[in-house]
Every structure is written in C-alpha cells, then in structure tokens.
C-alpha positions in Angstrom: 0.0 0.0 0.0 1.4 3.2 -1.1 1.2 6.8 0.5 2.2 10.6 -0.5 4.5 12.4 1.5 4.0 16.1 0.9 6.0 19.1 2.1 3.7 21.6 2.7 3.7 25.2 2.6 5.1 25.8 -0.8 3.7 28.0 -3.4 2.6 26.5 -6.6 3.2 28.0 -9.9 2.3 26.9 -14.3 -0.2 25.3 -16.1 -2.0 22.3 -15.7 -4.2 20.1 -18.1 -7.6 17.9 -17.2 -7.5 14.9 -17.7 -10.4 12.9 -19.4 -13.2 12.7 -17.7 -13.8 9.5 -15.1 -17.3 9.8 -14.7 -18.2 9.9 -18.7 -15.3 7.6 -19.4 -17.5 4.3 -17.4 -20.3 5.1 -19.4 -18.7 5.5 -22.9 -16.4 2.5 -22.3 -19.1 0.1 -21.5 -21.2 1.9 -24.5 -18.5 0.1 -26.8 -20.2 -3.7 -26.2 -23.9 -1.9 -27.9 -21.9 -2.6 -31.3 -19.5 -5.8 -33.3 -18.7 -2.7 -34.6 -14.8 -0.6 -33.7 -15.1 2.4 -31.8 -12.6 4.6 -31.0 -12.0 6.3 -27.6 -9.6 9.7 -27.3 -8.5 11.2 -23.3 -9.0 8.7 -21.6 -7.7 9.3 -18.4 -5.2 7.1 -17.3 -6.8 6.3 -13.9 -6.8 3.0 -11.9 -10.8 2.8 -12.4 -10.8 3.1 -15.8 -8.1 0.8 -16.3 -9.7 -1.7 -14.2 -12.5 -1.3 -16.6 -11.1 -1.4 -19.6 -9.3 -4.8 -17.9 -12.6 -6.1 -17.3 -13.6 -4.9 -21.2 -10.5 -7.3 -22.5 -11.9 -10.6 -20.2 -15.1 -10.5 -21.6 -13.7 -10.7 -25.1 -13.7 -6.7 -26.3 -10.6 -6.6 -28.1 -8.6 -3.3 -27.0 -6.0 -2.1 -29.0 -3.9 0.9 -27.8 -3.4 3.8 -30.0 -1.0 6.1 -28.3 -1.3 7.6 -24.8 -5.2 8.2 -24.0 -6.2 6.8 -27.2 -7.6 3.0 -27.9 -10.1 1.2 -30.0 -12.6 -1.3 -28.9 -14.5 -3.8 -31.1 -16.8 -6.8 -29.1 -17.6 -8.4 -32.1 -16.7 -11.8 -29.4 -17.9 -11.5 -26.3 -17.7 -14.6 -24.0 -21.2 -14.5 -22.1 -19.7 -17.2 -20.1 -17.1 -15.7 -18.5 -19.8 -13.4 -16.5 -20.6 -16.3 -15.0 -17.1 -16.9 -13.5 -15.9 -16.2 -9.8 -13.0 -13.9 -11.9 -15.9 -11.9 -13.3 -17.3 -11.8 -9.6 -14.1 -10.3 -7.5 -13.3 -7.8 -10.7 -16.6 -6.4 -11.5 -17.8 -6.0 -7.3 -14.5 -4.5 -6.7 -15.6 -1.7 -9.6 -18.4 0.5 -9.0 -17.8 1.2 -13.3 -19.2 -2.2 -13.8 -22.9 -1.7 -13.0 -22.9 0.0 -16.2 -21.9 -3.1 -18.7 -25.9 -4.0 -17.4 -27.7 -2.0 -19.8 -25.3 -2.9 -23.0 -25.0 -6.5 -22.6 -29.4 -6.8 -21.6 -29.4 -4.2 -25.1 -27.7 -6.2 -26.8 -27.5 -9.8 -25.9 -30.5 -10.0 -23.8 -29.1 -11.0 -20.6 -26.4 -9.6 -18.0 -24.7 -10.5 -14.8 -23.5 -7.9 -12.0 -22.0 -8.8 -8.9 -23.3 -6.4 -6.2 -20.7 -3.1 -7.6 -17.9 -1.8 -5.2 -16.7 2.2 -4.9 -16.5 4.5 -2.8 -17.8 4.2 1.0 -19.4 7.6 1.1 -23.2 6.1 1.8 -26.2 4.5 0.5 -26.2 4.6 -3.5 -28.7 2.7 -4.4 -29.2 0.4 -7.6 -33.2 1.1 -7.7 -33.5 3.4 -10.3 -31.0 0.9 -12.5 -32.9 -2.1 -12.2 -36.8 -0.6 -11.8 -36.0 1.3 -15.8 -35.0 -2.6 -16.8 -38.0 -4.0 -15.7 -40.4 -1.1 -17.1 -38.3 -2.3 -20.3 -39.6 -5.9 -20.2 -36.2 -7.5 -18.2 -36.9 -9.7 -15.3 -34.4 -9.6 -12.5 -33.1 -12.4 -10.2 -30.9 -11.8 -7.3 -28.9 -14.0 -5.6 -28.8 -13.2 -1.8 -25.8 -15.5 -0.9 -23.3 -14.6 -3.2 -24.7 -11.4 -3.9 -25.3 -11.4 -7.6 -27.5 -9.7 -10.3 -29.1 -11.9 -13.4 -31.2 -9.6 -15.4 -32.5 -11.1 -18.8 -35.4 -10.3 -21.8 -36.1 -12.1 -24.5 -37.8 -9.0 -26.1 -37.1 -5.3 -24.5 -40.3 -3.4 -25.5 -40.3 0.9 -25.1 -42.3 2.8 -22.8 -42.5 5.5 -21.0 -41.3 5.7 -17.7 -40.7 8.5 -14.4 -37.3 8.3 -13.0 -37.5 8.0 -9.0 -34.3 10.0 -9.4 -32.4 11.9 -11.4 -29.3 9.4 -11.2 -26.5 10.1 -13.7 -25.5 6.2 -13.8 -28.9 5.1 -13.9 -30.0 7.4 -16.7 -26.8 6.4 -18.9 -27.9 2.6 -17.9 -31.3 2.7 -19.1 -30.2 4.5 -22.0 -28.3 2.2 -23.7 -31.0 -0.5 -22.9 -33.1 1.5 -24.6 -31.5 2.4 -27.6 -31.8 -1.4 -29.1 -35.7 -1.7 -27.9 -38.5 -2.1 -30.2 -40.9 0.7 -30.2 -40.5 4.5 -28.1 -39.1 5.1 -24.9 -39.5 8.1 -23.1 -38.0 8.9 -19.7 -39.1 11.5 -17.3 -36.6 13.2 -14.9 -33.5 12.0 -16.5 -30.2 13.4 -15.5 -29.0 16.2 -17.8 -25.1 16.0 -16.9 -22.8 16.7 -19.5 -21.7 13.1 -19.5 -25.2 11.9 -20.6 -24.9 14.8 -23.4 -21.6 13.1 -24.5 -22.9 9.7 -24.3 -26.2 10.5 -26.3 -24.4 12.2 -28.9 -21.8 9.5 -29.2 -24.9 6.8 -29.1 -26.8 8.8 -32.1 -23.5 9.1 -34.2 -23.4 5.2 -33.9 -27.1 5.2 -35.6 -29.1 5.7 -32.3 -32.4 7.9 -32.0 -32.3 9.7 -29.0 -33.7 12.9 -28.8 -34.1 15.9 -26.1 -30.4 15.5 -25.7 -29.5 17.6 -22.9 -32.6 17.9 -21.3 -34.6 15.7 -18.6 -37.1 14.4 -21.4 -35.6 11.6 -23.5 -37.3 10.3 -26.1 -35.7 7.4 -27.9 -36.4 4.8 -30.8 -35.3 1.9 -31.0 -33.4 0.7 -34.0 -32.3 -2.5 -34.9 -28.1 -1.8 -35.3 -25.9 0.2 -34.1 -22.4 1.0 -36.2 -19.0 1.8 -34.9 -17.5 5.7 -34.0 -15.0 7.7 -32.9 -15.0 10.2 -29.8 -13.1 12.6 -27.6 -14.3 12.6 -24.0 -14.4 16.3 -22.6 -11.9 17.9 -19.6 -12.9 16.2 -16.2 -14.7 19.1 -14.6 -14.0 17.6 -11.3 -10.5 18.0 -11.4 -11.0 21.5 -12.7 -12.7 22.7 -9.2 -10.2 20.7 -7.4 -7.4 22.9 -9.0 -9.2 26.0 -8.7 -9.2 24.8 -4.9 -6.0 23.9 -4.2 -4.5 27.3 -5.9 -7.2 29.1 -3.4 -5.9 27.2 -0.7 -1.7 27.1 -1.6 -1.9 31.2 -2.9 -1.0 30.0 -6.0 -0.8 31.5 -9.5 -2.2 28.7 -11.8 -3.7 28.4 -15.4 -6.1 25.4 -16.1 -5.9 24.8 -19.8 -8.5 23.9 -22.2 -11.7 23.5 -20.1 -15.1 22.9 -21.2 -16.4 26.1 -19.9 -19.9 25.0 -20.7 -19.9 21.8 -18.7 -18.7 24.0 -15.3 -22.3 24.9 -14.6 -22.2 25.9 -11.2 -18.9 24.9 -10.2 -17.0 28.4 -11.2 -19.4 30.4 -9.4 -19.6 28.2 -6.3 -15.7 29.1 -5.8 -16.1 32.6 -6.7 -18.5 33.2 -3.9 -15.7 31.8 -1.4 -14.2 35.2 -2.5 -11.4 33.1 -5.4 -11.2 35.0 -8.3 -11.0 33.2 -11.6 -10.5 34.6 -14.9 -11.4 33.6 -18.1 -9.0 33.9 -21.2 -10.1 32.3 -23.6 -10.5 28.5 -23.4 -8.6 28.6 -19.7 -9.1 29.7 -16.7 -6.6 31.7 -14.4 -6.3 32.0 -10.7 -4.0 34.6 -9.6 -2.1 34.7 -6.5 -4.2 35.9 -3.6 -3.1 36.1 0.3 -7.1 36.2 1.3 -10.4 35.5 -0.4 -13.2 36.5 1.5 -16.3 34.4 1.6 -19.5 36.4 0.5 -22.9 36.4 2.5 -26.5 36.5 2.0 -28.8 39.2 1.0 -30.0 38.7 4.2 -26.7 38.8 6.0 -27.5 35.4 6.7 -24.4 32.6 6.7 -23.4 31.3 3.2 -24.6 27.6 2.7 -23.4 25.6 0.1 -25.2 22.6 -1.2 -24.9 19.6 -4.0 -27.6 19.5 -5.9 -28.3 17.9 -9.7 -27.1 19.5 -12.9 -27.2 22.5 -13.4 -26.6 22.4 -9.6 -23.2 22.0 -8.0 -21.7 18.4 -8.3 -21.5 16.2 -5.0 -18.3 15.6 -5.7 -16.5 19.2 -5.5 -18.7 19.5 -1.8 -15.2 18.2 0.0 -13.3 20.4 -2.3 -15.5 23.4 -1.1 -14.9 22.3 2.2 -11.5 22.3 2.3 -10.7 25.2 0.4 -13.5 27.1 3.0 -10.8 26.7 6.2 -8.6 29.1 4.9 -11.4 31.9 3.6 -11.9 34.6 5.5 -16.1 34.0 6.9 -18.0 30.5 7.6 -19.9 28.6 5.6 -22.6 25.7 6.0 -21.5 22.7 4.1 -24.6 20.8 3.3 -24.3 17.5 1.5 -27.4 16.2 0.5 -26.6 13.0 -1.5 -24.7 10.9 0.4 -24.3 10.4 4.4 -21.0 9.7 4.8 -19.3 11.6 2.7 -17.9 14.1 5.3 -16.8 12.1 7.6 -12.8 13.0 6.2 -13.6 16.3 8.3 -12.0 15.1 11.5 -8.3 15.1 10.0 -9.1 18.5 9.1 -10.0 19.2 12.3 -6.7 17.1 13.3 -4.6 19.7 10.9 -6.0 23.2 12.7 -9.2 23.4 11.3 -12.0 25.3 12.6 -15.3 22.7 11.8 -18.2 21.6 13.8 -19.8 18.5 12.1 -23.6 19.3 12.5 -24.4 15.9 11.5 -24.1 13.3 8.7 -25.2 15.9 5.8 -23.9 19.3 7.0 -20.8 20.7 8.8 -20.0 24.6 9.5 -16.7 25.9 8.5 -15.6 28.6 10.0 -12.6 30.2 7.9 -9.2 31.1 9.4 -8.1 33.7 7.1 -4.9 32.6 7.3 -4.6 34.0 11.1 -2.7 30.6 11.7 -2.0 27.5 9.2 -3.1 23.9 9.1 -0.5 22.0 10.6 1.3 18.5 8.6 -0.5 15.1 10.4 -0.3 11.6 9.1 -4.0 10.8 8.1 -5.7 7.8 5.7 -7.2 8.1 2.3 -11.1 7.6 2.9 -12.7 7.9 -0.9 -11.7 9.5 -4.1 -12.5 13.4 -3.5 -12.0 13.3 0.9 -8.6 12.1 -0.6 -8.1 14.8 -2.7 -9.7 17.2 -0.2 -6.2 16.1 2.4 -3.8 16.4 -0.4 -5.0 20.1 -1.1 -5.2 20.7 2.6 -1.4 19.3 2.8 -0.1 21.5 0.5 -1.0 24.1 1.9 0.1 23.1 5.9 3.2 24.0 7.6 5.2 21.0 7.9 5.5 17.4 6.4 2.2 15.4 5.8 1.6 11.4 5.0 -1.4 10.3 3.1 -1.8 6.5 3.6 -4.5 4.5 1.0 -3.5 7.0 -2.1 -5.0 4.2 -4.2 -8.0 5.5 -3.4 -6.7 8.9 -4.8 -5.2 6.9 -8.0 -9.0 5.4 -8.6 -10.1 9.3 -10.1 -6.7 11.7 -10.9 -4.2 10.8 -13.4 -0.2 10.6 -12.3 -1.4 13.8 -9.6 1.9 13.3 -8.0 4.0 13.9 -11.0 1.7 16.7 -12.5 1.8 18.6 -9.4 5.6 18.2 -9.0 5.8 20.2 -12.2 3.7 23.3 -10.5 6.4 23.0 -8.0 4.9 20.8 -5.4 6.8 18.9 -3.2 5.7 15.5 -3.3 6.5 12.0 -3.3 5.2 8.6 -3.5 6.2 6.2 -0.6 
C-alpha cells in the first residue's frame, strides 16, 4: 500500500491540463459492447478505475487495442457470455463500482447480464433502484442471488415505454439508456439526468445510428433501431478536477492556469468558488487564478451565513462538496456545508480538524466551516485516504500546511486523478510517493 509524502507550505506556480473525464469515461467505455462494430476512444484518463474497466472490457472478449497515450479502439464483435458467470468476473466487476454500467449494454444487446453487487467509494447508500426498476419497465426480469450477492437480469424481447425516473441518477439514466437504444418501439424517460456526460454519451450513441432525442434535457425520447455501427469520440476535460485545481490554488496562494476547459460543462462549479471570494479569470478556453493572500467568503442578501449545497445538474456536483470544504478553512467568513446525496461523505472532516481546522460537524449531511483567514495555518498530520475526492480534499489541505504530511491508501486517490503526484511536482509541489 502506497502513500504521499508532501512538504507543505510551498507555493505553486504553471499550467495544468484535465485529464479525461472518469465519470463519462465508465459510461462510454461500457457503450462500446452496444456494437460488433470498432469504436474509437480519445482522453481517456489514465486512472486505476478506468483501467480496471477497460481490464474487465478485454476478459469479456472486447478486443482493445492501444493507439498512443489516451487513445484505444474497442470492437466486441466476441464477447464470452460465459465468462460473467465466472468467480473472476465476480471479484473484478464487485470490486468496480464502473461495472454496473456493462448492465444496460450487454441486456441491449444480448438479452441477458450478470452484476455482482458493484464496489466504490464508501461515502453512503447509492442505491441500484433506479437501475434495475427502468430494466423491468423495459420488459427484463431480474433475479438476485442473496448468498453470493449477484444480479441476473434477462429479456427475450425489450419493449419501449414511458417511464418516471425515482431520481435523477446520472449512472442510472446512462444505464437505461443504452437498454433502450436497441428496444422495439419509443421510450420516453421523465426526470433524467442532464449532466454533460449523458450529453456526450447520447451524442456518441446517435453518431453510432441511435435515436435519441431531447439530448441535454430531462425528457428523453428514444427509438429503437435495430443496429448500431462503430464511432469515434473525444471525452471532454474532467470538470472535477477543474474545481479541485481551482481549490487547491485558493488554498496554496498560488498562481495557476487550467488549460483547455469545457467552460460549458462548469455549470455551477465556477461560481460556487467565486463566492468563497477566489477569483477566476477567463482567457479564452482557460481559466486563471492569480495569486491571492485572502479571499473573502461572501454572504446572504440577508446577511445570513453562506450555505453551500450539492444538488443535480445544473446544480453543484456532489463531488466538489469536499473540495469546497476544504478550500473554506482558509477563507476569511464561515460557511454551512450541506451534503445532500450521500451520508458519509464528510466524515474525512475530522483530519481536518486534526490539521487546525475550525469545523463543527452538525451531522451526517452538513458541517459549518468557520474560515481562518490565514490567522494561523493547518499544521502537517499523518491521516488515511477515505474515498476519491475526501482524498483529494487532504492532499489540497497538505499543501497548503506548515510542515511534512503522510497520506496513507492513495490508491483511493489513484482510482479518479491521473499521475497527480507527478503533474503537481511540475507546479512545484513537493511531493513523493512512498
């Protein structure tokens, strides 16, 4: 098990590039098995999820060939149904939260799928519900296998209809989707997420010969067709990363440019940090942070306390909410942190409060932050990777602390951002992998 060490303290400095997006890269990687077909995949990010995925791609008989660096093609024109019957198929796809997304492909296509209860992050409930309740409106019948915890979900005919989303789930819109786009007949759903990695999907899914239409909105109507045919696509800038930059330069009083961002996919998230009091500046397709000692967080009309929330697109993303947080202990006011989605997810805050910081943990779905202004800094702990962004969320808070930090479980950290060690180094970080 590795860990970072990081020297805190030191001011960063450059440019820095997004990596592909993770959370449109599970959906347009298992999108490649709707078609015998090639398809080929540019930026993919070179993260231990998506590897792991594209892993699992290869075992069930996708053949991947690699291109150059963030480039490969996929073709399943041989996929071994039996191998999802395997214990190998088991451990890799439960140890993948990616995988419940192969569901609504192979069922498309082939009629029939097999899931092992998914793995991920351990940041609450996420429930499957809205998954498997849009399969069986399509016609599929599910079985469930309490004792070893495993999915069979197979239709001899998936028939269209319309159908209310109990959620607006990104992963479980993007699942029924690609169910759908093989059905006979029209279906329409209701309150379907409008991220920009269903946009990229759906257009990626209609360029193949799909019929979906209301792209971009939470009304999808889709017709089936009998064939889909093989593509090529670019996945856009990981907007996740981009706030987590725009945090840690906040946080570190760092000068940074973030290059070539998908401005329009941001929604919320530049105006989330602005009203922390962090300027960012627009030139053209980037956006610059300059170098500021203080940033001051704004309040209310009312003069009431600033709260900030997750909410679904256009809202702000649940994963920039320990971002926020983090970036909130240096600003000069308080803020309510409310996470609505999941209730576990801020549970990271006591090795904040273990560095310096100033955070009463109201309970599961909110904490107050109240900001130091700098009037002392975080101090450099040993502390334990819990999820994807909390670990993030540490690594930002480390460089920023006086002294010398250890983050243990940075595989967790490796799951979502691309060589981060290494492409911080070259801001001027000091940091190492132990």
């Amino acid at each position: 098990m590795a860990s970072f060490e990081i020297e805190g303290g030191h001011k960063l400095h450059g440019e820095i590039i997004p990596q592909g997006a993770k959370n449109e890269a599970l959906q347009i990687l298992c999108a490649t098995v709707l078609t015998s077909d090639k398809i080929t995949i540019h930026n993919i990010p070179d993260i231990r999820d998506v590897n792991n995925l594209i892993l699992l791609l290869e075992k069930i008989g996708v053949k991947v060939e690699r291109l150059k660096p963030g480039s490969c093609s996929f073709q399943a024109d041989n996929i071994d149904l039996d191998y999802l019957k395997t214990e190998d198929f088991r451990k890799r796809g439960g140890n993948l939260r990616g995988s419940i997304m192969l569901i609504g492909p192979m069922l498309s296509r082939f009629k029939m799928a097999f899931m092992p209860k998914p793995g991920g992050d351990k940041i609450g409930r996420r429930r499957l519900d809205t998954h498997l309740i849009g399969f069986q409106k399509l016609g599929a019948k599910l079985h469930f296998n309490d004792q070893d915890l495993f999915y069979k979900i197979e239709a001899s005919e998936l028939k269209g209809c319309y159908m209310l989303l109990d959620e607006a789930s990104v992963t479980g819109t993007a699942n029924v989707v690609m169910a759908a786009v093989l059905a006979k007949g029209q279906t329409t759903i209701y309150n379907a997420a409008c991220e920009p990695y269903l946009f990229q999907l759906c257009n990626m899914l209609n360029r193949m010969g799909a019929k979906i239409s209301g792209v971009g909105s939470n009304m999808l109507i889709i017709e089936g067709v009998g064939k889909l045919s093989g593509t090529e696509h670019t996945m856009m800038p990981d907007m996740i990363e981009v706030g987590s930059f725009i945090g840690m330069a906040a946080m570190t009083q760092s000068e940074i440019t973030i290059k070539n961002v998908d401005l329009d996919a941001l929604g919320m998230i530049p105006e989330v940090f602005k009203r922390l009091g962090i300027k960012i500046i627009q030139k053209g397709a980037d956006l610059y942070i300059p170098e500021y000692t203080s940033y001051e967080v704004e309040t209310f009309m009312d003069g009431s306390i600033m709260t900030i929330a997750d909410a679904p697109w256009p809202g702000f993303t649940p994963d920039l909410i320990s971002i926020v947080l983090v970036t909130a202990t240096q600003a000069n006011g308080s803020v309510l942190i409310h996470q609505k989605m999941f209730e576990s997810r801020l549970f990271f805050v006591d090795k904040l409060i273990d560095m310096g910081a100033q955070i009463i943990l109201c309970d599961p779905h909110r904490a107050t932050v109240i900001g130091l202004n700098r009037s002392y800094n975080l101090r450099g702990v040993r502390m334990t990777s819990p999820d994807i962004r909390a670990g993030v969320a540490l690594l930002i808070a480390a460089l920023s602390a006086d002294g010398t930090s250890i983050i243990d479980n940075i595989e967790q950290i490796d799951r979502g951002y691309q060589n981060i060690d290494e492409r911080l180094r070259k801001l001027g970080a000091h940091i190492k992998r132990i």
